[in-house]
Structure formats: structure tokens, C-alpha cells
VMD Tcl script that builds the backbone (N, CA, C; Angstrom):
set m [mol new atoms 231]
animate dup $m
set s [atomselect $m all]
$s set {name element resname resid chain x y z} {
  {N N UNK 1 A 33.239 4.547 14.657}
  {CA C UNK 1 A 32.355 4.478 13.507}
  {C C UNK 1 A 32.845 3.427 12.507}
  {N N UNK 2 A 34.081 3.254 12.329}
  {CA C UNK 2 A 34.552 2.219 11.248}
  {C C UNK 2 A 34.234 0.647 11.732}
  {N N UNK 3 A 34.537 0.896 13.300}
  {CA C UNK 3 A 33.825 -0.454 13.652}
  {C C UNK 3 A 32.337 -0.781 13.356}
  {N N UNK 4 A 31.497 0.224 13.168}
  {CA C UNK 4 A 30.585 -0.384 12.542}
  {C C UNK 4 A 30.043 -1.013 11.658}
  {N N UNK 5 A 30.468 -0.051 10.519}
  {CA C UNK 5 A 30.747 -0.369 8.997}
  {C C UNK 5 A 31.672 -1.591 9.203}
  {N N UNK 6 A 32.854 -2.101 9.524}
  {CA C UNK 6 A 33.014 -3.147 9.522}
  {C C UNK 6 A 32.122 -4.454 10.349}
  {N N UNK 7 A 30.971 -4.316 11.052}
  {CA C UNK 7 A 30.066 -5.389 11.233}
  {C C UNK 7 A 31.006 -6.585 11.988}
  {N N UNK 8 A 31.990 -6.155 12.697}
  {CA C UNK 8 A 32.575 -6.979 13.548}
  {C C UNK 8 A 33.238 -8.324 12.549}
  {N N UNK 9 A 33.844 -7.595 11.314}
  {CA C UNK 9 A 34.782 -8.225 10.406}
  {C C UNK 9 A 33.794 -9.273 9.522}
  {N N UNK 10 A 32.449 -9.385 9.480}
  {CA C UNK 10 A 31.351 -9.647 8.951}
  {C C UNK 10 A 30.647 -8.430 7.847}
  {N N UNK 11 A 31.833 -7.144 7.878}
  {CA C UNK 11 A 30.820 -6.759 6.425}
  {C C UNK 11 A 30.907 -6.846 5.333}
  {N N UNK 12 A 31.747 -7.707 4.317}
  {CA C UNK 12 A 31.506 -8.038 3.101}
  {C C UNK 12 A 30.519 -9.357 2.787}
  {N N UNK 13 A 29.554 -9.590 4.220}
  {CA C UNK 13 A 28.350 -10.646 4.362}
  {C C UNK 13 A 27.372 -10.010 4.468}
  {N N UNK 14 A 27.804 -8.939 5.331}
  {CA C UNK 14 A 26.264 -7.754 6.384}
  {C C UNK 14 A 25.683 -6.811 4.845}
  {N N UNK 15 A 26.592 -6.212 4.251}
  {CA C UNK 15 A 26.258 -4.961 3.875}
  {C C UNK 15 A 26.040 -5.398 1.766}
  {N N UNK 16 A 26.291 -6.714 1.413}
  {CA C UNK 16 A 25.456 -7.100 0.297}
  {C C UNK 16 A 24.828 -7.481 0.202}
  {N N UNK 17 A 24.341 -8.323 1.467}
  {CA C UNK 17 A 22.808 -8.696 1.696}
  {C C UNK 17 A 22.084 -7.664 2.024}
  {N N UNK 18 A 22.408 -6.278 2.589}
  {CA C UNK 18 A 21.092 -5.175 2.868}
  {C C UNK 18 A 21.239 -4.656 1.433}
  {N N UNK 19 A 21.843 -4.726 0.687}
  {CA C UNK 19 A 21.887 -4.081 -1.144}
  {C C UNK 19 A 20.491 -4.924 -1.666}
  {N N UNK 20 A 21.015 -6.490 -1.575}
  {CA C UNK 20 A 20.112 -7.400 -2.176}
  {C C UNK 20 A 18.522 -7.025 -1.969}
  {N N UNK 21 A 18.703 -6.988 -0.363}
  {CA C UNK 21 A 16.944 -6.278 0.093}
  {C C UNK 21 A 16.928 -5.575 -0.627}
  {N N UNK 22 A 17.273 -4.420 -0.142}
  {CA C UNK 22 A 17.150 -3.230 -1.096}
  {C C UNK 22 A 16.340 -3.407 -2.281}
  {N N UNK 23 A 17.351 -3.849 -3.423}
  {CA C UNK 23 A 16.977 -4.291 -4.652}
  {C C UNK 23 A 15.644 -5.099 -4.818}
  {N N UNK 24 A 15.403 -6.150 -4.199}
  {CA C UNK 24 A 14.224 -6.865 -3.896}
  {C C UNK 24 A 12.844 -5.902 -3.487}
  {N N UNK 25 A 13.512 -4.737 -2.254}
  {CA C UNK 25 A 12.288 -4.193 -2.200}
  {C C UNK 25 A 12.014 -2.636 -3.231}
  {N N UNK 26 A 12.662 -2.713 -4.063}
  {CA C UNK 26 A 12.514 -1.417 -5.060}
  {C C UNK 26 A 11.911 -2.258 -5.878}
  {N N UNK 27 A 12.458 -3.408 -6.340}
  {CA C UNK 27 A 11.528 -4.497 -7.865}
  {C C UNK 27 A 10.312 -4.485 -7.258}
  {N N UNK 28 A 10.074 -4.824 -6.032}
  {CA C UNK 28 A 8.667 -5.105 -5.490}
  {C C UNK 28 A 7.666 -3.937 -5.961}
  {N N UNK 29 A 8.310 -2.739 -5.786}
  {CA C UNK 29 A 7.457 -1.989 -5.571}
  {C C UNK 29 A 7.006 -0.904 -6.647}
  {N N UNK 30 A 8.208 -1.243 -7.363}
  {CA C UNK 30 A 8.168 -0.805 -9.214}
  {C C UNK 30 A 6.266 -2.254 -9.887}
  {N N UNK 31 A 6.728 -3.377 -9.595}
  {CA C UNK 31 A 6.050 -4.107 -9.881}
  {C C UNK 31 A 4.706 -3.984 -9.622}
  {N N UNK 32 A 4.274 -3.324 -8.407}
  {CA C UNK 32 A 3.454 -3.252 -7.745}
  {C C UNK 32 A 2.498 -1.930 -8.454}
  {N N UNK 33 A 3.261 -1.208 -8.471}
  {CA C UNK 33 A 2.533 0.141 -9.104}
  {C C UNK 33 A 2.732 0.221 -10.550}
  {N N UNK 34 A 3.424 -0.414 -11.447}
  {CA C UNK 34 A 2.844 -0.904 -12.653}
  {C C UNK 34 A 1.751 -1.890 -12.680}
  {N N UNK 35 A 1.550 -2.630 -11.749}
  {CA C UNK 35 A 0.180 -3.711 -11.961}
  {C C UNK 35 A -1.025 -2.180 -11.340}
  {N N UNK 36 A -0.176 -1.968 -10.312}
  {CA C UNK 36 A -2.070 -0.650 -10.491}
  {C C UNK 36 A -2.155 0.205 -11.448}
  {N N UNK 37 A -1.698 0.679 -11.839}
  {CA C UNK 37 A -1.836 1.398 -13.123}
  {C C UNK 37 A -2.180 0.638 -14.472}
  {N N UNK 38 A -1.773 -0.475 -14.849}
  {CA C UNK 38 A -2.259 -1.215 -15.073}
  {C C UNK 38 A -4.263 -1.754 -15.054}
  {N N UNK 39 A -4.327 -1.871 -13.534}
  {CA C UNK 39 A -5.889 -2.100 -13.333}
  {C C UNK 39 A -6.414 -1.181 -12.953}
  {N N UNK 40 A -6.376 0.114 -12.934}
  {CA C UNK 40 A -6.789 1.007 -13.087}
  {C C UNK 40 A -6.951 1.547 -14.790}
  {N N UNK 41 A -6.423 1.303 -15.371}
  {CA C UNK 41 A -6.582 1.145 -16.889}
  {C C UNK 41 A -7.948 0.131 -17.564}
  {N N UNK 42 A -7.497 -0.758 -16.955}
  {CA C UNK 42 A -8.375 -2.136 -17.052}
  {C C UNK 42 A -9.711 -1.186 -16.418}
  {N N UNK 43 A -9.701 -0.836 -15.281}
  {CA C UNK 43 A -10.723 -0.641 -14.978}
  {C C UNK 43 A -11.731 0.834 -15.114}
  {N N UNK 44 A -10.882 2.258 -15.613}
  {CA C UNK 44 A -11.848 2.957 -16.394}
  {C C UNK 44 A -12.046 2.638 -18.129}
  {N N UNK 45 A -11.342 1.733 -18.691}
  {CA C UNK 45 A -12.074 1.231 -19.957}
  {C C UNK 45 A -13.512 0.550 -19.881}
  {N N UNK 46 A -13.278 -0.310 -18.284}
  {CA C UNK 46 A -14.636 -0.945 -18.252}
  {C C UNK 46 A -15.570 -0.406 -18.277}
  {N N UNK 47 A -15.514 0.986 -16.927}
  {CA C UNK 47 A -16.608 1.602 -16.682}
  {C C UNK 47 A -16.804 2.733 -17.579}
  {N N UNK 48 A -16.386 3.075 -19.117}
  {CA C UNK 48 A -16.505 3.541 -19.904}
  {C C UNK 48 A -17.266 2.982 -21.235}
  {N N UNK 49 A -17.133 1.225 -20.881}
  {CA C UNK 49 A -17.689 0.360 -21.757}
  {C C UNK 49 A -19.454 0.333 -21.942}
  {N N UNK 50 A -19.884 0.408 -20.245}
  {CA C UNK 50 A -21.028 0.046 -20.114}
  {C C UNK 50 A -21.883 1.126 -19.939}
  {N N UNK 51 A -23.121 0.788 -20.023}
  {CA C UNK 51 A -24.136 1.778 -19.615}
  {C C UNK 51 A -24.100 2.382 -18.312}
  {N N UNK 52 A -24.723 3.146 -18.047}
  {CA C UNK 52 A -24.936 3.570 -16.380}
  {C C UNK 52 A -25.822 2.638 -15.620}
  {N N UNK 53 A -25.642 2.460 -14.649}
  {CA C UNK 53 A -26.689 1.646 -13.823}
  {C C UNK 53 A -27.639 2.622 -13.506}
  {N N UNK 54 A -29.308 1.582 -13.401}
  {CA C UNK 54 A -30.072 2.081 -12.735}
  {C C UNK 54 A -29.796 2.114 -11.009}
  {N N UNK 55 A -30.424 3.145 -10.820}
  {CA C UNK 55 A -30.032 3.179 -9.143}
  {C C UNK 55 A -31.580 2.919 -8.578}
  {N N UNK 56 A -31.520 2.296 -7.067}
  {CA C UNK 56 A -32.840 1.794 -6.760}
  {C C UNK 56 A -33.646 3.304 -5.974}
  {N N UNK 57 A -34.850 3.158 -5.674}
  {CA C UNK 57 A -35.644 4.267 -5.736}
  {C C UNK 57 A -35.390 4.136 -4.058}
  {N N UNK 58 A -34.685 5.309 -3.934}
  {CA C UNK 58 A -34.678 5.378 -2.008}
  {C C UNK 58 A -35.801 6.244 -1.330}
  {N N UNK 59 A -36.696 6.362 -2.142}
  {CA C UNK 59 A -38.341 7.201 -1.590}
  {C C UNK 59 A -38.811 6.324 -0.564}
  {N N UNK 60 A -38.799 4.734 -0.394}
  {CA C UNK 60 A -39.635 4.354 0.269}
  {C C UNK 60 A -40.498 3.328 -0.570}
  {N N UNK 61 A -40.785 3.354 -1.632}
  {CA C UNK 61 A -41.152 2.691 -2.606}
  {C C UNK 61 A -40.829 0.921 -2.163}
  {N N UNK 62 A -42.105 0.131 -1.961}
  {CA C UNK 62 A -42.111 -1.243 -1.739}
  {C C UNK 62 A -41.961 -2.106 -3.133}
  {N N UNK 63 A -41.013 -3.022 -3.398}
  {CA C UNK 63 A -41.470 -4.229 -4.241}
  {C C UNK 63 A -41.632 -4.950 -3.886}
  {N N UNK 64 A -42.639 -6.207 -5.187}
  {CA C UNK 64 A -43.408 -7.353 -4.854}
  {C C UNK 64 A -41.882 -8.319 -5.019}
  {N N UNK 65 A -42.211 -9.997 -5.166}
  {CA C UNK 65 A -41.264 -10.472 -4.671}
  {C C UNK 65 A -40.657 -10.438 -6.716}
  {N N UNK 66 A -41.326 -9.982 -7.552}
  {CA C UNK 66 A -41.035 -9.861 -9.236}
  {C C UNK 66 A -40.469 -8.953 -9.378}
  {N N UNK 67 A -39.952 -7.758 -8.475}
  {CA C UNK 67 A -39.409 -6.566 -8.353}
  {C C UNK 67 A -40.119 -5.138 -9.190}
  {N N UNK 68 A -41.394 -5.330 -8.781}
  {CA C UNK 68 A -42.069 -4.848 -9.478}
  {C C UNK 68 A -43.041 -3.675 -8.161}
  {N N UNK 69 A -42.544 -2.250 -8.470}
  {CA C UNK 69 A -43.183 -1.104 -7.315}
  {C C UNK 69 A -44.839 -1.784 -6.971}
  {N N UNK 70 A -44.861 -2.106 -5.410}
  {CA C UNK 70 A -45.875 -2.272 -5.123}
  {C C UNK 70 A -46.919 -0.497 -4.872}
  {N N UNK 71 A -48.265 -0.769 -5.010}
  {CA C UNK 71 A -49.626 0.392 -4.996}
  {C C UNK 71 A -48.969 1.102 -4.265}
  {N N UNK 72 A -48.736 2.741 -4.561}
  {CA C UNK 72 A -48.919 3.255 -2.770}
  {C C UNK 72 A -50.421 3.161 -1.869}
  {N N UNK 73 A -50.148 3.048 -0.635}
  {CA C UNK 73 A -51.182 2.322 0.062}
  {C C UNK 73 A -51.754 1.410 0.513}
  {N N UNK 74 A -51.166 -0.042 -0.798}
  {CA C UNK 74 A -51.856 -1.214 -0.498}
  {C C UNK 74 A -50.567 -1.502 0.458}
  {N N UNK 75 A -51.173 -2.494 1.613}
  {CA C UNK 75 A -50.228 -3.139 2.574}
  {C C UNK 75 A -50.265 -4.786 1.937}
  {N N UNK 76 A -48.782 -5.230 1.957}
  {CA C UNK 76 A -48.489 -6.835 1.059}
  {C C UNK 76 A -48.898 -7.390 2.114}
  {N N UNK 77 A -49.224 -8.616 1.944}
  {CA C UNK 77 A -49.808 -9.922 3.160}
  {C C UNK 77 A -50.678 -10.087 2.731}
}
mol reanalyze $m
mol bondsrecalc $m
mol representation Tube
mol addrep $m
């Protein structure tokens, strides 16, 4: 086992470079989930800003090309 940890007389090279990762991938990922929280912030202020959208009529309901409900009955052409 000590031969491992020693890295074949290579571990004061092997084992501060896997720290460095390390470190690199904890900043990454601290960084990462402060920017979502972040835009997730950003983004229920937005959708708190605005009105509600209209939603389109899923009955079946035809519009002309002005977006304007065509007759029921009349056929366009």
C-alpha cells in the first residue's frame, strides 16, 4: 500500500496535482450554482414583472391571415 501512495517515487508530483483538480473542480461547481441561482432569480422577477399571456384557443377555431377568428362554417379559399 505505501507503494502506492508513493506513485513510484513520483508522489510529491502525482498527489498535488489531484488537490489542484480537486480545487478547480469544487470552484467550478460553487460557480456554477451561484450563476443558477442567480438566473433563476433573474428569472422569477421577470415572470412576476409581466402580465399573463394570452393562450391560443385549442377548440379548433380557424384564423384569417390578420389573426383574426375566422365564421364558424365559412370554409377560407
Amino acid at each position: 500500500m505505501a507503494e502506492f501512495f508513493a506513485m513510484g517515487g513520483y508522489a510529491a508530483y502525482v498527489w498535488p496535482s489531484y488537490a489542484v483538480a480537486a480545487v478547480v473542480l469544487v470552484g467550478l461547481l460553487v460557480a456554477t450554482l451561484k450563476a443558477l441561482r442567480a438566473n433563476e432569480a433573474t428569472l422569477k422577477a421577470l415572470e412576476g414583472s409581466r402580465a399573463p399571456r394570452r393562450r391560443n384557443r385549442r377548440d379548433g377555431a380557424r384564423r384569417d391571415a390578420a389573426g383574426h377568428e375566422a365564421a364558424a362554417g365559412v370554409s377560407e379559399g
